[in-house]
Backbone as CSV, one residue per row, in Angstrom:
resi,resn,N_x,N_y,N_z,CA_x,CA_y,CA_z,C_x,C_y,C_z
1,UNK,4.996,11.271,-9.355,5.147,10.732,-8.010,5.900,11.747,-7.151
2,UNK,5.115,12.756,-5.972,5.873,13.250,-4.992,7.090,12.445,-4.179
3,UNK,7.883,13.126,-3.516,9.034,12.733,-2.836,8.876,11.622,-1.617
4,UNK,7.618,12.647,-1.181,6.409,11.510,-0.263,6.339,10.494,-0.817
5,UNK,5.569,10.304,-1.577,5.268,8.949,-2.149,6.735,7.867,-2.246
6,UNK,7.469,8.588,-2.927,8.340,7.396,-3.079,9.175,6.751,-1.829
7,UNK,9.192,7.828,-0.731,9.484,7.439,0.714,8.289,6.517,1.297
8,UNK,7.063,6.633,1.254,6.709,5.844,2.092,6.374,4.817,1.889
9,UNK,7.081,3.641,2.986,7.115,2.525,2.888,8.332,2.126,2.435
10,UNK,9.342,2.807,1.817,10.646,2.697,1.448,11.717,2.333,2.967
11,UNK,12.746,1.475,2.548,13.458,1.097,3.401,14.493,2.264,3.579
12,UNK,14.800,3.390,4.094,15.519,4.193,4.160,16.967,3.703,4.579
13,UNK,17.972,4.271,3.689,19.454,3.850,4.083,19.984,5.113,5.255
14,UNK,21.079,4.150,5.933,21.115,4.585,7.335,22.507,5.497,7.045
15,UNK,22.443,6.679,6.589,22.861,7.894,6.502,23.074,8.722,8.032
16,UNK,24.711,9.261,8.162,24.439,10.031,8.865,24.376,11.681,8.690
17,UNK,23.656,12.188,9.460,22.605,13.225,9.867,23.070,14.396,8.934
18,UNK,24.494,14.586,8.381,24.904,15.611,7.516,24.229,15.319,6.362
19,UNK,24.007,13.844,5.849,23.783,13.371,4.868,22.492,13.696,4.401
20,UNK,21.565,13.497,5.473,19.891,13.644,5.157,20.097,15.177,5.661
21,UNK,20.598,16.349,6.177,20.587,17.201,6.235,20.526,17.738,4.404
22,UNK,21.699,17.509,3.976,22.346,18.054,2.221,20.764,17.244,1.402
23,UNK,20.612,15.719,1.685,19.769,15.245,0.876,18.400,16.620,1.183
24,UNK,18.076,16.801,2.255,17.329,17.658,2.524,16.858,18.473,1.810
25,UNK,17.725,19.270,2.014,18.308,20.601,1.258,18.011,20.211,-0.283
26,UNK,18.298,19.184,-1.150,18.279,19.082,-2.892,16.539,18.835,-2.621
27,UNK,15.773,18.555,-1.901,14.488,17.728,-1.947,13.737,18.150,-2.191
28,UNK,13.548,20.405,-1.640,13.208,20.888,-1.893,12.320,21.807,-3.149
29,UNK,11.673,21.363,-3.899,11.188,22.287,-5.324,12.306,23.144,-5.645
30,UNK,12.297,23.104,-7.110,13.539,24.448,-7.666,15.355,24.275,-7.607
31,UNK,15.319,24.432,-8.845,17.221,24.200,-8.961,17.944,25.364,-7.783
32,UNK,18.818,25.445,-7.643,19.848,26.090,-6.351,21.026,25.878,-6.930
33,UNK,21.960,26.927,-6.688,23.330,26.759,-6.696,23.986,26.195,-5.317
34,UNK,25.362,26.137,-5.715,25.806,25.468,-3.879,26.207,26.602,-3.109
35,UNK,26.100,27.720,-4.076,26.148,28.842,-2.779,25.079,29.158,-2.278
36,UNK,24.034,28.974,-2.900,22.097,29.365,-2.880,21.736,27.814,-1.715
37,UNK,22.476,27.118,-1.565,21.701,25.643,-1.153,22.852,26.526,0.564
38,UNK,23.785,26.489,0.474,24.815,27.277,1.605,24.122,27.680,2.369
39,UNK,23.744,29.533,1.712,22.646,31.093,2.408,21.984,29.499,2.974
40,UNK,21.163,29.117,1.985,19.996,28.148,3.154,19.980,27.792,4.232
41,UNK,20.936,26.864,3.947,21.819,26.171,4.989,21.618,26.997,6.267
42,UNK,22.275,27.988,6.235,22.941,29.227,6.995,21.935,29.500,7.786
43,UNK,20.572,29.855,6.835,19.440,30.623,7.345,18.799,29.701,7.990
44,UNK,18.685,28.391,8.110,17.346,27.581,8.505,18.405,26.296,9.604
45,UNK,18.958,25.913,9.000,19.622,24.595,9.873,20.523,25.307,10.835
46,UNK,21.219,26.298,10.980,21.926,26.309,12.075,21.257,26.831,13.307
47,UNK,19.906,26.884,13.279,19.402,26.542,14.773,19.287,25.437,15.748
48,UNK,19.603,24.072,14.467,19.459,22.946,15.229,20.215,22.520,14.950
49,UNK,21.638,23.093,14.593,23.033,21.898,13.971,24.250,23.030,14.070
50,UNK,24.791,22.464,14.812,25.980,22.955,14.751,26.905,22.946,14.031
51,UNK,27.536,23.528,13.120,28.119,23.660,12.209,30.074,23.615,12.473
52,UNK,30.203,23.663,13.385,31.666,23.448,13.890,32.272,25.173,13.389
53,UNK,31.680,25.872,13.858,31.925,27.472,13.383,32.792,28.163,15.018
54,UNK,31.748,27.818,15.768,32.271,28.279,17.153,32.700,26.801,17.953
55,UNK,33.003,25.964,17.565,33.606,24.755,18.348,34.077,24.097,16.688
56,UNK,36.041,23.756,16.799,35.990,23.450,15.326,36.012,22.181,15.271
57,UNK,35.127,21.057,15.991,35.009,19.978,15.648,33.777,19.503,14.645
58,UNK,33.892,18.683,14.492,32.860,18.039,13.479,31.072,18.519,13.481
59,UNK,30.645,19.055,12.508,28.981,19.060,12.651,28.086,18.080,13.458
60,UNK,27.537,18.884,14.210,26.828,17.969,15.344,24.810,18.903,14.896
61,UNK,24.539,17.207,14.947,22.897,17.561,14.491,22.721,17.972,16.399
62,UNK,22.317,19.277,16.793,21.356,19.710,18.297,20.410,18.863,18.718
63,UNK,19.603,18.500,17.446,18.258,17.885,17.791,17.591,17.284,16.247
64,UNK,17.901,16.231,16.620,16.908,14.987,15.435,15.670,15.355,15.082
65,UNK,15.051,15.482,16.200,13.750,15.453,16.107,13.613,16.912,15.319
66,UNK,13.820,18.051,15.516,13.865,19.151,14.436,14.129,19.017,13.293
67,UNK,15.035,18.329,12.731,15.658,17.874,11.734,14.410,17.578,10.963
68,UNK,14.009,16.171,11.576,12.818,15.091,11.020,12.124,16.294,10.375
69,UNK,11.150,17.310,11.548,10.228,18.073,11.193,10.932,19.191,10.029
70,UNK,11.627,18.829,10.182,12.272,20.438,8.497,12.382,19.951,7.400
71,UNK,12.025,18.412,7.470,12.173,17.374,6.447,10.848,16.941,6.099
72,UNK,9.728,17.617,6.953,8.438,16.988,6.913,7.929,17.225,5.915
73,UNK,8.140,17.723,4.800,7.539,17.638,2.725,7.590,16.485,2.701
74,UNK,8.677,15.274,3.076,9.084,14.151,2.943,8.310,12.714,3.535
75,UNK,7.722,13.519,4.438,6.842,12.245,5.813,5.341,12.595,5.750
76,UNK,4.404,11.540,5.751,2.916,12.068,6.151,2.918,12.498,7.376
77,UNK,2.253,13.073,7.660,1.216,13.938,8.893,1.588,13.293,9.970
78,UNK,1.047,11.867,9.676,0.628,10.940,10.799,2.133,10.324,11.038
79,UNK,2.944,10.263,10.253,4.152,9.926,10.812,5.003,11.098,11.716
80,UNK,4.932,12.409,10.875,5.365,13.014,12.101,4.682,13.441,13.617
81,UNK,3.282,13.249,13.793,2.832,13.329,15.055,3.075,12.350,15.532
82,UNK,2.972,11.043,15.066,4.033,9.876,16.177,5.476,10.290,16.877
83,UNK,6.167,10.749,15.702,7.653,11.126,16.138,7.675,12.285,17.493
84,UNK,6.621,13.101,17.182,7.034,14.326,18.130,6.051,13.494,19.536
85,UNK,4.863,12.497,19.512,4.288,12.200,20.410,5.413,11.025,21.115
86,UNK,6.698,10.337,20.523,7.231,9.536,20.956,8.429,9.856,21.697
87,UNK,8.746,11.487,20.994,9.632,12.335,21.845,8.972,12.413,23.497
88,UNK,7.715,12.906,23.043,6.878,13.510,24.315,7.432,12.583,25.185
89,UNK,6.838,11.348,25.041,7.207,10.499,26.045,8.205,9.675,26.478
90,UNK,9.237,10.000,25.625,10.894,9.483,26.056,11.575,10.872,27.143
91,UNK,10.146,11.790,26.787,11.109,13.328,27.606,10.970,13.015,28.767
92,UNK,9.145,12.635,28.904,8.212,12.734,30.637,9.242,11.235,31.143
93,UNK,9.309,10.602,30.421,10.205,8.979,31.219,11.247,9.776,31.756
94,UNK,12.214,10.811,30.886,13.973,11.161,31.459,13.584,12.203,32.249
95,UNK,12.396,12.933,32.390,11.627,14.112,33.503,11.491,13.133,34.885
96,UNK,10.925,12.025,35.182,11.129,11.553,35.625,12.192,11.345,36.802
97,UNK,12.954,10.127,36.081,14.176,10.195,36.178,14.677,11.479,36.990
98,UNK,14.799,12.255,36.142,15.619,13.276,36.772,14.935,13.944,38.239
99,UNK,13.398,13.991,38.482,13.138,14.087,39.905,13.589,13.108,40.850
100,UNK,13.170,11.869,40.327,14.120,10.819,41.132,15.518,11.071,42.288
101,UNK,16.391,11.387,40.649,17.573,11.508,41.349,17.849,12.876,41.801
102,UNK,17.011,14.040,41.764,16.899,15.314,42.875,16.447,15.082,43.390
103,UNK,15.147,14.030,44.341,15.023,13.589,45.412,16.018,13.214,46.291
104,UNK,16.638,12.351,45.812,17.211,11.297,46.251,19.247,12.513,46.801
105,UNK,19.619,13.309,45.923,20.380,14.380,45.659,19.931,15.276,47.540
106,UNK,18.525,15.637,47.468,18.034,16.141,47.989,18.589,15.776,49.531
107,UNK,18.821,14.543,49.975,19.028,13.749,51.191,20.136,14.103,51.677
108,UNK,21.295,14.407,50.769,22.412,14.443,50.658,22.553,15.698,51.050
109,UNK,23.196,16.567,52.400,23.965,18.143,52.380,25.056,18.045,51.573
110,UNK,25.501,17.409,51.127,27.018,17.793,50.390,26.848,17.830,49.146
111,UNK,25.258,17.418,49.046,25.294,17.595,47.114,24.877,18.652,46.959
112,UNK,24.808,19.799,47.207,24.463,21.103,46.807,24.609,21.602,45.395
113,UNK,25.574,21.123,44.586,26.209,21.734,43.271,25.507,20.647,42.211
114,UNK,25.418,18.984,42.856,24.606,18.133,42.072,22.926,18.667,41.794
115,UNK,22.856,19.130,43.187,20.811,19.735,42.981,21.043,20.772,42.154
116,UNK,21.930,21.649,42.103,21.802,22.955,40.856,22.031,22.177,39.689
117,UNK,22.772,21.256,39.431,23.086,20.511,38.104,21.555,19.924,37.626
118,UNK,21.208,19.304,38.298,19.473,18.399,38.299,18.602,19.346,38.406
119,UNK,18.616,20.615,38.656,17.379,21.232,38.826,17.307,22.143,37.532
120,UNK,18.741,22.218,36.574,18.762,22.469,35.440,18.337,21.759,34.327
121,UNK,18.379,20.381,34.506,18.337,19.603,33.767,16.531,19.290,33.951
122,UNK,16.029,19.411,35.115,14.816,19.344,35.666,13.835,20.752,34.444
123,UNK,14.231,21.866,34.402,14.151,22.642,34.208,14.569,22.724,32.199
124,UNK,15.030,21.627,31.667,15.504,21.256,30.392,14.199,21.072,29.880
125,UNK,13.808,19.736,31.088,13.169,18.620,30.497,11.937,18.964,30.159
126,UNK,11.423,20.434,30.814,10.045,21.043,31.208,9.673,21.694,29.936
127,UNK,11.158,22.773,29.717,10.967,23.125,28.252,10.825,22.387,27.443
128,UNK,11.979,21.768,26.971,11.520,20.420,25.943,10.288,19.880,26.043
129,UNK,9.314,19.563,27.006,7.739,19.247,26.746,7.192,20.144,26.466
130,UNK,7.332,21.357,26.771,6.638,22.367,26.067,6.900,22.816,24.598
131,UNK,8.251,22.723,24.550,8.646,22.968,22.875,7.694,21.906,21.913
132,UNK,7.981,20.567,22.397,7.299,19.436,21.506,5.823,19.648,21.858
133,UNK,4.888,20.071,22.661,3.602,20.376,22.562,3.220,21.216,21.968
134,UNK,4.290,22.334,21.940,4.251,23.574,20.705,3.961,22.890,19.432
135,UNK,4.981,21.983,18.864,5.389,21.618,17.829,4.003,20.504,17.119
136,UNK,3.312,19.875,18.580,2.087,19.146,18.234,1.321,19.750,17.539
137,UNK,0.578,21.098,18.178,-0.536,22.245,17.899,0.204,22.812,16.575
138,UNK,1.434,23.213,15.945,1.971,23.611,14.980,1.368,22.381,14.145
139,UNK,1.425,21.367,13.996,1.481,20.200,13.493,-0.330,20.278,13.322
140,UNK,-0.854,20.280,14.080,-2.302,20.351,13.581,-2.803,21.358,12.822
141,UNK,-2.101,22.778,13.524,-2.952,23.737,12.355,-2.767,23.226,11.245
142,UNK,-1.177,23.361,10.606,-0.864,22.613,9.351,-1.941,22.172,9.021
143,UNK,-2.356,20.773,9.606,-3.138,19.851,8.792,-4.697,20.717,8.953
144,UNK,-4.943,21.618,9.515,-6.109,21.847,9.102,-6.398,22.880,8.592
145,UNK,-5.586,23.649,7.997,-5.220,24.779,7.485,-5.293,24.103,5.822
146,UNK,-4.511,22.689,5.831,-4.298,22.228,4.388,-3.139,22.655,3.983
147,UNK,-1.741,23.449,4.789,-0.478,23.476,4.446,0.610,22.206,4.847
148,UNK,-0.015,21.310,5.257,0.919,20.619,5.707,1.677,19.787,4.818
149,UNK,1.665,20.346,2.972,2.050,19.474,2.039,3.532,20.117,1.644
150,UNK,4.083,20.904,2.730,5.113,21.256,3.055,5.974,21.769,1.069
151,UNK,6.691,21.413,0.693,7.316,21.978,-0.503,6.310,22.239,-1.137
């Protein structure tokens, strides 16, 4: 029985994000030491997790949704194109939003420093749909390539 298998349909316990990060990390094919599971660590997760290296507070996951996908040996196909298609559209709702209130910013002469704040965030939200449309088309070759059985 793959790792898959025994996840799906399983009630997953509500772990936080360091937790399924490390579980992660063991899930992988092949024994590791904890300095060998570390280098890993090092090499692959600290693009999307902050490690409290340059800020010394607590490990902060960047982005879930990356996470999910570095975990995807673990999830079918079809579950992670929901996840990244459900991102899509929690982004275009807060894209939204955020023209809204640079419209509305817009009316205002004294908000000058609020429209640079919103037109950054405007400018977030644009990437982020493009990253996760990246991440769609990544997500299909996979599956039609026949690598998408990840470990």
């Amino acid at each position: 029985m793959t790792n898959r298998q025994r996840l799906e349909g399983a009630e997953l316990p509500d772990l936080p994000p360091t937790a399924w990060a490390v579980l992660g990390l063991l899930s992988f094919r092949g024994a590791r030491t904890g300095y060998e599971l570390k280098k890993w660590a090092d090499s692959s997760l600290r693009f999307f997790w902050a490690d409290g290296t340059d800020d010394p507070g607590p490990p902060v996951l960047r982005h879930p949704l990356v996470l999910r996908l570095w975990l995807g040996h673990l999830a079918a196909p079809e579950t992670l194109r929901a996840l990244v298609e459900r991102h899509l559209a929690r982004t275009r709702d807060a894209l939204a939003e955020v023209r809204g209130a640079l419209r509305r910013a817009e009316q205002v002469p004294k908000w000058a420093f609020p429209r640079v704040a919103l037109a950054w965030s405007e400018r977030q939200h644009l990437a982020e749909l493009a990253l996760a449309e990246a991440m769609l088309a990544d997500l299909a070759r996979m599956a039609a390539s026949g690598s998408a059985d990840g470990a």
